[in-house]
Each structure stands twice: as structure tokens, then as C-alpha cells.
C-alpha positions as CSV (number, residue, x, y, z in Angstrom):
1,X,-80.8,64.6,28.3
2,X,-77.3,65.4,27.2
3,X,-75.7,69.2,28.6
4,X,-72.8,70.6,27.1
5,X,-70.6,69.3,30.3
6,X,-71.3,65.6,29.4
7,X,-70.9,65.5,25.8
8,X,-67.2,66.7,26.6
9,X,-66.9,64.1,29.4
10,X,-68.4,61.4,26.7
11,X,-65.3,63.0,24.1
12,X,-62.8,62.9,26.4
13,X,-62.9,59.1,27.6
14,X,-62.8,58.2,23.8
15,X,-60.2,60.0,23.7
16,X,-58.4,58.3,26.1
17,X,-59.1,54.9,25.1
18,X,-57.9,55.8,21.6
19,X,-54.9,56.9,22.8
20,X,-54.3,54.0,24.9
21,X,-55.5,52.1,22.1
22,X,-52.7,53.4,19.9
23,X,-50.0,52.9,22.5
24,X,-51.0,49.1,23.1
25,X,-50.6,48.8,19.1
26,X,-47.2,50.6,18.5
27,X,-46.0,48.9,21.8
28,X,-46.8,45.3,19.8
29,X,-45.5,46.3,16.6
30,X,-41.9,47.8,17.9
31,X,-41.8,44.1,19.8
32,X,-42.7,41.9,16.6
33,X,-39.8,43.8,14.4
34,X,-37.2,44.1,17.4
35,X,-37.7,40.1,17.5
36,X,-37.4,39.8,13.9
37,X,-34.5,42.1,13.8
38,X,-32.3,40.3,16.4
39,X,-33.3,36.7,14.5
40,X,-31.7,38.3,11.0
41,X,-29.1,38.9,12.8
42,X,-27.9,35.8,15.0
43,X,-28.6,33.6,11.4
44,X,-25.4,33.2,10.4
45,X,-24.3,30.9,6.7
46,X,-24.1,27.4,8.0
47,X,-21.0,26.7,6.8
48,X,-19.3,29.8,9.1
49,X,-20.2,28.3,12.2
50,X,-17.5,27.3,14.3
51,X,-17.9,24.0,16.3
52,X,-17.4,24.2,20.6
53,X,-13.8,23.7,21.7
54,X,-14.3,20.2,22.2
55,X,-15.2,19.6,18.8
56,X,-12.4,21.2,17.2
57,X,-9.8,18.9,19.0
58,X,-11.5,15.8,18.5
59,X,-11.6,17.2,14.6
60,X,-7.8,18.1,14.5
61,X,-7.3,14.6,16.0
62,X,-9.3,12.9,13.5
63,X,-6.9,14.6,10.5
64,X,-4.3,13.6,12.7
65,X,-5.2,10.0,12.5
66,X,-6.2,10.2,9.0
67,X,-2.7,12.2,8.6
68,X,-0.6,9.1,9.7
69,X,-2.2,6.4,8.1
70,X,-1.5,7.9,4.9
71,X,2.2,6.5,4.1
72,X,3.0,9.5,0.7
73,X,2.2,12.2,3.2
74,X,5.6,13.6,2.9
75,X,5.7,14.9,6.7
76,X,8.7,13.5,8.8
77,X,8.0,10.4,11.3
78,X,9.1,10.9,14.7
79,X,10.1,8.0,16.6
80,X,12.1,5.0,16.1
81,X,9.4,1.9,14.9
82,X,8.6,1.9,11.8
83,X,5.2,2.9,10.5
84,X,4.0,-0.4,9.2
85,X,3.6,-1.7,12.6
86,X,0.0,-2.6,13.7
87,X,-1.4,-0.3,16.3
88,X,-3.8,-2.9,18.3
89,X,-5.8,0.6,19.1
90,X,-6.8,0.9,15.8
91,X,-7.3,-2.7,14.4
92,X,-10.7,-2.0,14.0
93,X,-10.2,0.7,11.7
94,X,-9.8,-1.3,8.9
95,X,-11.3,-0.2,5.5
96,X,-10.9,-2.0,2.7
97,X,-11.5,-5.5,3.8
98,X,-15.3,-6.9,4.4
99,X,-13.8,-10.3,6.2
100,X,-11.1,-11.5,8.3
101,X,-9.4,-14.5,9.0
102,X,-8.2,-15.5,12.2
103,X,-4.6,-17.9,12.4
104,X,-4.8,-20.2,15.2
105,X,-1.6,-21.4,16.7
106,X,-1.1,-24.3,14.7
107,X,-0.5,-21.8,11.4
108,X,-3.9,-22.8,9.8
109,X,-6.3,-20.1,9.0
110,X,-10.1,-20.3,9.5
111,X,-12.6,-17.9,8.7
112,X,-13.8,-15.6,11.6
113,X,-17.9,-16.2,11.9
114,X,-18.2,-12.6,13.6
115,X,-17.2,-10.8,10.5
116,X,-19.2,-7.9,9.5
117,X,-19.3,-5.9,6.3
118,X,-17.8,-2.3,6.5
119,X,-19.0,0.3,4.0
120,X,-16.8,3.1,2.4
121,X,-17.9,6.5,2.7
122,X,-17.4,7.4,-1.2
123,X,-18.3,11.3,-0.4
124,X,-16.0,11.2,2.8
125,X,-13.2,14.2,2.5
126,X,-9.4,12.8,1.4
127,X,-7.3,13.1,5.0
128,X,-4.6,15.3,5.0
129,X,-2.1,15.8,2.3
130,X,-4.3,12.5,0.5
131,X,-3.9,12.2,-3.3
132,X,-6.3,11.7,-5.2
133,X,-6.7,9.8,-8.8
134,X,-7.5,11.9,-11.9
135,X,-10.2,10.8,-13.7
136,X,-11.7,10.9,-17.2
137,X,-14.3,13.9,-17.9
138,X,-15.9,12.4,-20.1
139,X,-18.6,10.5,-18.0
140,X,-22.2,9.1,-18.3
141,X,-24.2,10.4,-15.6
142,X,-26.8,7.4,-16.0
143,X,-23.7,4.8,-16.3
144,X,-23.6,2.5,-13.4
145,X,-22.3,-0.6,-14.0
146,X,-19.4,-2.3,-11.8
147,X,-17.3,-4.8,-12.9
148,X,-15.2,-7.0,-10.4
149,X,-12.0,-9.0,-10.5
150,X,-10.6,-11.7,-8.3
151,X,-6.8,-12.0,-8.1
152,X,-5.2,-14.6,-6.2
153,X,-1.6,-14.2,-5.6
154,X,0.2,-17.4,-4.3
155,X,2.9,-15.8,-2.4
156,X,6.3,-17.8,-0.8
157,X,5.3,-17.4,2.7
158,X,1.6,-17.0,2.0
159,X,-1.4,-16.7,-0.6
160,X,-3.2,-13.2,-0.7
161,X,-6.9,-12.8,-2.1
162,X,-7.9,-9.2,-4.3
163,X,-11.2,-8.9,-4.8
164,X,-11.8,-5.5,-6.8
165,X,-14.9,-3.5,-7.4
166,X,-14.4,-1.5,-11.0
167,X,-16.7,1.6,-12.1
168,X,-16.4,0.7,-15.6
169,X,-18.3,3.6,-16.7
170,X,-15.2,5.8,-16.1
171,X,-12.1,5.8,-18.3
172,X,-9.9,4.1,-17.1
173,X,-11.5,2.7,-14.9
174,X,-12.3,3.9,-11.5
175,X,-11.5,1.5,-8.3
176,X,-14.2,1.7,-6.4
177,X,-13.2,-0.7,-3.4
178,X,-10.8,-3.5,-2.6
179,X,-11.0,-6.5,-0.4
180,X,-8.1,-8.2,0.4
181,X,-7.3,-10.7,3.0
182,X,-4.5,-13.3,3.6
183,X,-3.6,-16.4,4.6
184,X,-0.4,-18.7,5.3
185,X,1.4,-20.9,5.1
186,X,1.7,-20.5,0.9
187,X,0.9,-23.2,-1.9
188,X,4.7,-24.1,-2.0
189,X,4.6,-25.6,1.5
190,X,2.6,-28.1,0.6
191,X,5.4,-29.6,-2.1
192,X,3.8,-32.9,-3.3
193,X,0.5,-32.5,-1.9
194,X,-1.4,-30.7,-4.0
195,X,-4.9,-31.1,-3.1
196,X,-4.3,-30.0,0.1
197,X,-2.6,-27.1,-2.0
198,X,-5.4,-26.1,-3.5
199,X,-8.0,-26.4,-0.5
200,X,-5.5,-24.1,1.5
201,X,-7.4,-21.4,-0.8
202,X,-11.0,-22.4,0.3
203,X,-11.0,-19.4,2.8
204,X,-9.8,-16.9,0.6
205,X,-12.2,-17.9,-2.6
206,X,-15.1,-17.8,0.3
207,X,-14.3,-14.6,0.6
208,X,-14.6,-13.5,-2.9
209,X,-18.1,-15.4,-2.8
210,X,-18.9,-12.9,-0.1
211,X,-17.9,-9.9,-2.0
212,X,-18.6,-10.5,-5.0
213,X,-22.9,-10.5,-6.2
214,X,-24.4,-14.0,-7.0
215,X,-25.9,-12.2,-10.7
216,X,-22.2,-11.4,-11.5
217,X,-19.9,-14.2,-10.6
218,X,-20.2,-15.9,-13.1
219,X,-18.6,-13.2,-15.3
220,X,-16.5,-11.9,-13.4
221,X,-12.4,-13.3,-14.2
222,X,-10.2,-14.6,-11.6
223,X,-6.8,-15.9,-11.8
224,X,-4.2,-17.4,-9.7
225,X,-0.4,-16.1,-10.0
226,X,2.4,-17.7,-8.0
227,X,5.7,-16.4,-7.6
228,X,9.1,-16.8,-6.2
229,X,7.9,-19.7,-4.0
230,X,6.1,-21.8,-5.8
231,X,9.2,-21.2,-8.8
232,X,11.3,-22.8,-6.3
233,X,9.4,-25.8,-6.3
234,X,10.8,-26.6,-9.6
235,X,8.3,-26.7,-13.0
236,X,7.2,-30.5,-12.7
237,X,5.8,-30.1,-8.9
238,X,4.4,-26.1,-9.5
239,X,3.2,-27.1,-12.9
240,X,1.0,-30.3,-10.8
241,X,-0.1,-27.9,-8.0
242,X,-1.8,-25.4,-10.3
243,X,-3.3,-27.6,-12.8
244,X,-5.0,-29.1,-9.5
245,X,-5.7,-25.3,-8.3
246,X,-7.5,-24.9,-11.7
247,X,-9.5,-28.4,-11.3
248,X,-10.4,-27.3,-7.7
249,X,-11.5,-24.1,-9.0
250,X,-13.3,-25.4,-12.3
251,X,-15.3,-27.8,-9.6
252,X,-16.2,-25.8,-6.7
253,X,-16.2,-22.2,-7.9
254,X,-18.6,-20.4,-10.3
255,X,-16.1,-17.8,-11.4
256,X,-14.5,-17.1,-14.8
257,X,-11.1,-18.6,-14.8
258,X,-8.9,-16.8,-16.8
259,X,-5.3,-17.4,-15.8
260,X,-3.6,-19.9,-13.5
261,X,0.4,-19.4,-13.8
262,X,4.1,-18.8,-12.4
263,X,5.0,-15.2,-13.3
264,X,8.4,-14.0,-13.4
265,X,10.0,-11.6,-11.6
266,X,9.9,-9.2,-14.5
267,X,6.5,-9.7,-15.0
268,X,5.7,-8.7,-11.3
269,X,7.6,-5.3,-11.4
270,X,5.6,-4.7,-14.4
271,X,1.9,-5.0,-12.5
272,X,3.6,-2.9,-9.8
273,X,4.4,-0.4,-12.5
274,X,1.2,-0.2,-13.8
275,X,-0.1,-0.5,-9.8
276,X,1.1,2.7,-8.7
277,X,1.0,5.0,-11.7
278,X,-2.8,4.2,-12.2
279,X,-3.3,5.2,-8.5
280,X,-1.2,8.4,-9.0
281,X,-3.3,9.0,-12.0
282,X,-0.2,9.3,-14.5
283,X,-1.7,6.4,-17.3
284,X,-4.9,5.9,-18.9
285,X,-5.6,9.8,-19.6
286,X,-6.6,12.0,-22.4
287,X,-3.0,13.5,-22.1
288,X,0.2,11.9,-21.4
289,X,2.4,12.6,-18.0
290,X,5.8,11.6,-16.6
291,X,5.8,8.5,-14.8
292,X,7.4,7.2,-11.7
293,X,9.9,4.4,-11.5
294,X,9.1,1.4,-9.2
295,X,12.2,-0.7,-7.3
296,X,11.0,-3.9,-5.7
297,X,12.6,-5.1,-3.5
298,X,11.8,-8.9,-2.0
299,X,13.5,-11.7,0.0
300,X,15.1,-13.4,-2.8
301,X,15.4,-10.7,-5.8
302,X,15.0,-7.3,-6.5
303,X,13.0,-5.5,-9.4
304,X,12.8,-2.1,-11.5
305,X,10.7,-0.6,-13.7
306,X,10.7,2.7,-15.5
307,X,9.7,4.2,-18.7
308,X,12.0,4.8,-21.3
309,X,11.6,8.2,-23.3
310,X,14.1,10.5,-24.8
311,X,15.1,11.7,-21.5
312,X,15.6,8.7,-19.5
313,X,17.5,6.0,-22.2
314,X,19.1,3.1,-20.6
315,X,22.6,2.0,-21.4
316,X,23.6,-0.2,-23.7
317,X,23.5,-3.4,-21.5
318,X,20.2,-3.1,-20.8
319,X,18.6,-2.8,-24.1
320,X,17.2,-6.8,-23.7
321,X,14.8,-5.7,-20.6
322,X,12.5,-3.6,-23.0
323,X,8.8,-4.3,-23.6
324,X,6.2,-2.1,-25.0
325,X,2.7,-2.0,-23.0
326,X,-0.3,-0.2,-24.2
327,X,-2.7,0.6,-21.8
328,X,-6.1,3.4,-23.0
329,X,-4.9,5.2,-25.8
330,X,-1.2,5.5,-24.4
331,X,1.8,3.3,-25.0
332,X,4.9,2.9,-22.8
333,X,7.7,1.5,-23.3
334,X,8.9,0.1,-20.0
335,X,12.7,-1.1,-18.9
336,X,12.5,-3.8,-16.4
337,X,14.6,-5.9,-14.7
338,X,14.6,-8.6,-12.1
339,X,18.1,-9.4,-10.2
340,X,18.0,-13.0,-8.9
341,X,20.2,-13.0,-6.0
342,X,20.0,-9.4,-4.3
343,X,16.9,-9.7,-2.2
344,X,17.1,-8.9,1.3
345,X,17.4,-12.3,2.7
346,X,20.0,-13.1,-0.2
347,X,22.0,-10.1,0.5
348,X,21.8,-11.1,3.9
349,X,23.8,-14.2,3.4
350,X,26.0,-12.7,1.1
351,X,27.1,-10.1,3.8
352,X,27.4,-12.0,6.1
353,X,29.0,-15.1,4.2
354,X,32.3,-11.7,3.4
355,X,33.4,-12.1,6.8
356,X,34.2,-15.9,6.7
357,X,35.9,-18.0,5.2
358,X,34.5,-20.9,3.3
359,X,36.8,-23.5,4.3
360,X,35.9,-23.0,8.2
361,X,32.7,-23.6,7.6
362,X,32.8,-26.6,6.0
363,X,34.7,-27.6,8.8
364,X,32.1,-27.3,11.5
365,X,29.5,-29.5,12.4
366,X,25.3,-28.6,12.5
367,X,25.7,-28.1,16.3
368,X,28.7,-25.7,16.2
369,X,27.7,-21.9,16.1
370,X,30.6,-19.9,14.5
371,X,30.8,-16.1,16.1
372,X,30.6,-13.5,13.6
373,X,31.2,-9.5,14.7
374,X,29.8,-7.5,12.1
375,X,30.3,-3.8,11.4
376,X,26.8,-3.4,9.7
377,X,25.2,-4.2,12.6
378,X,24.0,-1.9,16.0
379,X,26.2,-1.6,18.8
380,X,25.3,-4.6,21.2
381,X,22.6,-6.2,18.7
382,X,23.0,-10.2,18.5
383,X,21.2,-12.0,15.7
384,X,21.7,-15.9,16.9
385,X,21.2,-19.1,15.0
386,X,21.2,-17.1,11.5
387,X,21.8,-20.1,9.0
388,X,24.3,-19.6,6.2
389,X,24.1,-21.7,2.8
390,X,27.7,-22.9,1.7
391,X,27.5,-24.9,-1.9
392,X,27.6,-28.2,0.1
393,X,27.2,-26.9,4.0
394,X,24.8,-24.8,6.3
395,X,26.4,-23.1,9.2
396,X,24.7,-21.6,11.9
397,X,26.3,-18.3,12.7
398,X,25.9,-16.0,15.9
399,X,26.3,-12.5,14.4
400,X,27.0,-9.5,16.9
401,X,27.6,-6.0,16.1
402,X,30.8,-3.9,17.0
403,X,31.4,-2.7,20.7
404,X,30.4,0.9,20.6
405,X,29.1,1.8,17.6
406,X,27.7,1.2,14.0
407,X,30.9,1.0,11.8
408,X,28.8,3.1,8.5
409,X,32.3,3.0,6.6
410,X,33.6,-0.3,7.3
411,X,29.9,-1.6,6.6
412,X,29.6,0.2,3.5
413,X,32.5,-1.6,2.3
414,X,31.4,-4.6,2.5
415,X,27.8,-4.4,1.3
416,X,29.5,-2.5,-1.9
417,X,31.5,-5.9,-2.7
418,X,28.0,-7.0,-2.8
419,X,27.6,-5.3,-6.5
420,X,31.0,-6.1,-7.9
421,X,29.0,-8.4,-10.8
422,X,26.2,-6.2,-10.5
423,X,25.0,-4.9,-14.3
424,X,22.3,-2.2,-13.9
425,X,21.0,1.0,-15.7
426,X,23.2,4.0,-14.8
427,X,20.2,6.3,-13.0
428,X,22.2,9.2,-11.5
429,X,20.5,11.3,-14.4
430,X,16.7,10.2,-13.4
431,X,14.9,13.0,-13.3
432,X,11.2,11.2,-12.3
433,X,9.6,10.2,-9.4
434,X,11.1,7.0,-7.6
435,X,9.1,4.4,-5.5
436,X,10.1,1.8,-3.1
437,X,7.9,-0.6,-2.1
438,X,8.1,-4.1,0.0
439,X,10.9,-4.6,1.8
440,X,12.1,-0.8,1.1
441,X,8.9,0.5,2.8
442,X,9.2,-2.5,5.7
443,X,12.8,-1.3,6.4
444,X,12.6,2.3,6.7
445,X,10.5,4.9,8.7
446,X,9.8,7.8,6.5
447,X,7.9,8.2,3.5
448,X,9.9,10.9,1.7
449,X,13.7,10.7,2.0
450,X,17.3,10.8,0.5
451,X,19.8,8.2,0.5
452,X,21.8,9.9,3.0
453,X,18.4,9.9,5.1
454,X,18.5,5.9,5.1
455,X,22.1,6.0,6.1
456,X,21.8,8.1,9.0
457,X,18.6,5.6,10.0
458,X,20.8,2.8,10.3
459,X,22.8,4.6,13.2
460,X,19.4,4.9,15.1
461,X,17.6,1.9,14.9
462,X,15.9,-0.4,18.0
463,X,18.0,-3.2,19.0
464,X,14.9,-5.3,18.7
465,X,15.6,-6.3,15.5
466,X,19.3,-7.1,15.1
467,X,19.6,-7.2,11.7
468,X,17.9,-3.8,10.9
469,X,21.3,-1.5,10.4
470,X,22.4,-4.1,8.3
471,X,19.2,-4.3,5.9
472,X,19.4,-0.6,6.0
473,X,22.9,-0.3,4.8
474,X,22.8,-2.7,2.3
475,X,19.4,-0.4,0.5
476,X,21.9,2.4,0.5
477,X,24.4,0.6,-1.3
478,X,21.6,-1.2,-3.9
479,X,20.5,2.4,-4.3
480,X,23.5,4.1,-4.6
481,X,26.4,1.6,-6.2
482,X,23.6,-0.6,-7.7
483,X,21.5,2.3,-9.4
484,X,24.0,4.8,-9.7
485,X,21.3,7.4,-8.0
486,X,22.5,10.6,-6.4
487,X,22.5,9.8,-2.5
488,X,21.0,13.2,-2.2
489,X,17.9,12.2,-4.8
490,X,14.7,12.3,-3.4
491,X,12.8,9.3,-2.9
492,X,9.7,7.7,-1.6
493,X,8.4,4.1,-0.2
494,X,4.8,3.5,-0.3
495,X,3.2,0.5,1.2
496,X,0.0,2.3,0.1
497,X,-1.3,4.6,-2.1
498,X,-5.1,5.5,-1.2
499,X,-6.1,3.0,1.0
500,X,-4.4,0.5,-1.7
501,X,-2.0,-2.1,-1.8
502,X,0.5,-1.1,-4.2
503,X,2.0,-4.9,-5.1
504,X,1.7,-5.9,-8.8
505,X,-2.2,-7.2,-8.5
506,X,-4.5,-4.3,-9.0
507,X,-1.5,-3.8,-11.7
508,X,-2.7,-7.5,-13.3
509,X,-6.1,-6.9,-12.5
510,X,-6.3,-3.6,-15.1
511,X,-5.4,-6.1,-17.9
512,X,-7.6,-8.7,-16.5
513,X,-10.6,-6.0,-16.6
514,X,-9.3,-4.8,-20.2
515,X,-9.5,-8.8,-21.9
516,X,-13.1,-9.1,-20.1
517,X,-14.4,-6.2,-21.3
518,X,-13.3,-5.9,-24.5
């Protein structure tokens, strides 16, 4: 029987185990929202986290890389080799090209068995300071249809092989990728034999196999362009080696053909026109921009381009190298030029031809080396064995440079007598963009200079290549008493623009792409 004294013994242990009870459940709840609390606020936005010092260098070092492939970044080059020499270290890093021959020592090119295709990032980030091409708005979402075109361009000293993937759904046209390989020696070599001419290209049509899909091959348009070398050969032995190209083709390859010619020298500074001002996005807009001039420069000739508009007129004696293009809904009327005669190698022979006189050659014999000290070239540089062409006599000369130092004056004198028959546009008023490609990009180190940059270059220049002052001076002079452009006028070489060659064949391919698709 329960007493007063146990029923409050009985209350006050339920007491106590409800508030004990209380405590253990507070306890539990101030845990569960302290954990909650601190896990709101460690979660940071994703794109706010910073990566471990380790990371960040190997990042900045990957920009760097990125940085110094890219040949318009405008950023000074330090050192004294040019950038167009191949870093071994980095041979791998090759983009834009899903095969690669191999030249074995005999010259002769075979196809490399271990090749392996190399896919493009399309959503990867542009490296530093990368342009980037414009495009159209105006694009179907559900549009994916890629168009390609094979361009074969049977070079002098080699033939080259542009295979280009086209998103035709974009206009213009967006370049998607480009595979590009090249061989040697070039279709001229081979003088009389012309099948063997036109098997030389077996490699570099295997290659286009490769690339381009079975389903579209047999619409898709190639063509075959020579050039200076193959000019050379004379019209009766080029004109025999490409109607066998086009036979070998027609036989053995299930492509489109739709060109096999010589092109001229204008008609190559034209493509290179078109080349790099469809990279830099300045033609085939809804609007039209200012474009940029192109100089070419190659072994035997040198070419320009520009358009013509009401604030860039040519003079009088240029009227002849007009043409009118139309490319989209734009037309341009283009000046352009080719100078037989003042290529680099030309030039070369012509410099070097001032400082002797005629009538000693012809005296000496094949095995007699005449001395030659010339001011254009580096203190204590030697170029040995250089052959000179006299109407009815080769010399070979030894040419050394001065004693003590580059002679810029005395050179510049003699380069200059280069031009004395020289009839160009007078450009010291060009107010657009100027690019130098080939042998202006191969001779320089920078990618944004002056004139007075390239002069100063050629009082710095590795001994390893003897004739490099000299090339350099005699740009100057083409630049400057050729052109008539300020020495102090901005300009810029480009090898490549984007990852892309910037020769005249993406240039030939954008017409190619416009007849095929019409």
C-alpha cells in the first residue's frame, strides 16, 4: 500500500528521468544543426575554388606553352632562334594532323604504320592572347552536316596535302579541323617521268582516304595546284605531268576531281588573301570590315595583296593588277601583284652578284671559288660554295662577312640597288593591317614589329646561318624602298593563325567549297 513518503519518491525519479530525458534530446539536436551549420558554410561555389600550389604552376605553364605556340600573340620573343624551329620536346604535341610521314635517308617518304588519330577538343578554352573567328548568328541548332575538301599543293621543293573538315551549317563556313602533311622531293623533280610524278602523291591521297568518311568521298572535291616549280619545268613537260596526275587520280581515287593546274603567282597571293582574312574573321559577314594586306614572300618571287577602297587607291601603274572577287554577300576588289625576280633566293644572287664583276667570273673555271666579303653579312659568318648564275656561267663563291661588325649602311646600299627597276604601289599611307608570311615569318623572330625592329635583328643574329643578316636586310629594303612603308609601321608575320596554315590553300579551298555547294 502506497504512504504519502513513496508516492513522492515514485514523482521524483520521473522527474529525474524526464529531465535527463530532455537533456539527452537538446544535447542531439544542438549537435545535428552545429553539423549542418559548419557544412553551409565550408560549401563554397565551385567555380571559387582555388586549386593546391602545385596546380596553379603546372596551369600557368600550360598558358605558357599554349602562349608561345601562338605566332599573332603580339608579346616580344626573347632569344636569338627563331620561333619556327621544331622543339623535339614537344613533337608530339601536334594538333591538326591525324598522320605522319616518316623521310628515310634516301629523301623518299613512307607512311608511318604507328600513326594514331588525335581528336580536337572543340570546347577547349583559346590559349592566351588566341583570336578567335567571328561567326554568323544566324545558325541551325539541328544543322550538322560537314563538308570536306582535299587540296593538293605541288610545291618546288615538295607537295603538301590539305584535307579540310567544313561546318557548312554556319555562314561562312566554319573550319572545323585541318589535316595536313607533307612530303618531298616535289612533282617537278621528277622532269620527264611522270608516272613516277604522280605516284610520289600515293602517300599524301592515303591520307585524305584516312580522313576523309567512305559515305562522303565520293563528293567531296579535290584538286591539285602546282606552282613555281613545276612552272619551271616549262608548259609541254608540266602540262604531261598533270594530265598523268589527273589519270592516276581518275584510276585509283574515288574523289571528285575538280581542278588539276599551274597557278600563277598572282593567283596564289590571292588564296593567301582570302586565307588569312577568313581566319581573322574580316570576310564573309553580315557587315563589312577593313581588311589586312598579305606580302608573300618565296624563293623565287614575291607577292601582295590588298583591297582597294577609297582610302587605300593604288597609283597609276598599278591599275592592271586589279580583280574583283565576291565571296558571301561581300565583294572586294583586290590589288595584287607577283614580282618575278625578288624572292629570297633571287635576291640572294642579285646581292651577291653587286660585288663582282661579270667579266671575272666568266673567267674562272667550276673548281675555282672566288672570295667574296660582304657587308650584309655577320661579323665572322662564312657561307661557302654559294653558286651564282651568270647568263652563260655558274660561279661558286665563298662569301664572308666584314671583320668586326655588320656594315647596316654599306649593306643597305647595296640591297637598295636591288629595286632600282622596281615598279610597286606607293604604301607609306596604308593605314590597315599588314601580314608577312613564308619566308618573312622564317626570317624573323617576333610576331609584331617595325621595320626598324628587323633591322636591328640583323645586327644580332646566330652565326649558324650565314646568310641570315643578309636575308634580313634585304626584307627591310623590299619593305621600305620596295613598298614605300614607314620603317616605323607596325607589322606582323604569321606562320599561323589558329592552329592554321595561312598559305593560299584553305584560301582555294573556300571557293572549292562555294562551286560544290552551290
Amino acid at each position: 500500500m502506497l504512504n504519502t513518503r513513496n508516492v513522492r519518491l515514485i514523482v521524483a525519479v520521473i522527474g529525474l528521468f524526464g529531465i535527463f530525458a530532455f537533456f539527452a534530446s537538446s544535447q542531439h539536436s544542438l549537435v545535428q544543426h552545429t553539423a549542418i551549420k559548419q557544412a553551409t558554410d565550408n560549401t563554397k561555389p565551385i567555380d571559387k575554388i582555388q586549386p593546391p600550389p602545385q596546380q596553379q604552376q603546372e596551369s600557368v605553364q600550360k598558358e605558357v606553352d599554349e602562349d608561345e605556340k601562338n605566332t599573332l600573340q603580339g608579346l616580344s620573343h626573347s632569344g636569338t632562334k627563331p620561333p619556327y624551329e621544331i622543339d623535339d620536346t614537344k613533337a608530339n604535341d601536334k594538333v591538326l594532323a591525324d598522320t605522319s610521314l616518316n623521310a628515310n635517308k634516301g629523301g623518299s617518304v613512307v607512311a608511318n604504320k604507328d600513326n594514331t588519330d588525335t581528336e580536337i577538343d572543340t570546347k577547349k578554352k583559346p590559349a592566351l592572347n588566341e583570336q578567335t573567328i567571328p561567326q554568323d548568328d544566324d545558325v541551325n541548332e539541328n544543322c550538322s552536316t560537314a563538308e570536306y575538301v582535299v587540296m593538293v599543293d605541288a610545291g618546288s621543293t615538295g607537295s603538301r596535302v590539305h584535307v579540310y573538315e567544313f561546318n557548312t551549317c554556319i555562314q561562312p563556313p566554319k573550319l572545323i579541323k585541318e589535316t595536313f602533311e607533307m612530303l618531298k622531293p616535289g612533282l617537278s623533280s621528277f622532269d620527264t617521268d611522270v608516272v613516277g610524278a604522280a605516284k610520289s602523291l600515293d602517300p599524301l591521297l592515303k591520307i585524305a582516304m584516312d580522313t576523309v568518311p567512305v559515305e562522303k568521298q565520293k563528293q567531296t572535291p579535290i584538286a591539285v595546284k602546282a606552282t613555281a616549280g613545276l612552272r619551271l619545268l616549262g608548259e609541254e613537260k608540266s602540262t604531261n605531268t598533270l594530265n598523268q596526275v589527273k589519270t592516276h587520280l581518275q584510276t585509283n581515287y574515288p574523289f571528285k576531281i575538280q581542278d588539276i593546274s599551274v597557278i600563277t603567282g598572282e593567283e596564289e597571293a590571292s588564296y593567301s588573301w582570302f586565307t588569312i582574312n577568313y581566319l581573322l574573321g574580316n570576310i564573309g559577314g553580315k557587315e563589312k570590315v577593313p581588311t589586312a594586306a598579305v606580302f608573300d614572300l618565296g624563293g623565287g618571287s614575291t607577292q601582295i595583296v590588298y583591297e582597294v577602297d577609297k582610302d587605300t587607291a593604288v597609283n597609276d601603274d598599278s591599275v592592271d593588277g586589279l580583280m574583283e572577287y565576291t565571296y558571301g554577300d561581300a565583294s572586294y576588289k583586290l590589288y595584287q601583284n607577283s614580282y618575278l625576280g625578288f624572292g629570297l633566293m633571287s635576291a640572294r644572287q642579285s646581292i651577291i652578284k653587286l660585288l663582282m664583276k661579270e667579266e671575272d667570273a666568266k673567267q674562272t673555271t667550276k673548281d675555282t671559288n672566288v672570295e667574296v666579303v660582304h657587308p650584309c653579312l655577320a661579323p665572322g659568318a662564312v657561307a661557302t660554295d654559294v653558286v651564282v648564275n651568270f647568263d652563260d656561267a655558274k660561279v661558286q663563291v665563298n662569301v664572308k662577312g666584314p671583320a668586326t661588325k655588320t656594315e647596316v649602311a654599306e649593306c643597305r646600299k647595296i640591297t637598295d640597288k636591288v629595286f632600282s627597276s622596281f615598279k610597286a604601289p606607293n604604301l607609306s599611307n596604308f593605314a590597315n593591317e599588314i601580314y608577312l608570311i613564308s619566308y618573312f615569318f622564317d626570317r624573323t623572330i617576333g610576331s609584331v614589329m617595325t621595320i626598324d625592329d628587323i633591322v636591328q635583328l640583323s645586327k644580332l643574329v646566330d652565326l649558324s646561318d650565314p646568310m641570315w643578316a643578309l636575308d634580313l636586310n634585304y626584307i627591310s629594303s623590299l619593305l621600305t624602298t620596295g613598298y614605300n612603308i614607314a620603317s616605323d609601321k607596325e607589322i606582323k608575320t604569321a606562320k599561323t593563325i589558329n592552329d592554321n596554315e595561312v598559305g593560299w590553300c584553305l584560301g582555294a579551298s573556300l571557293f572549292l567549297l562555294k562551286e560544290n555547294t552551290k
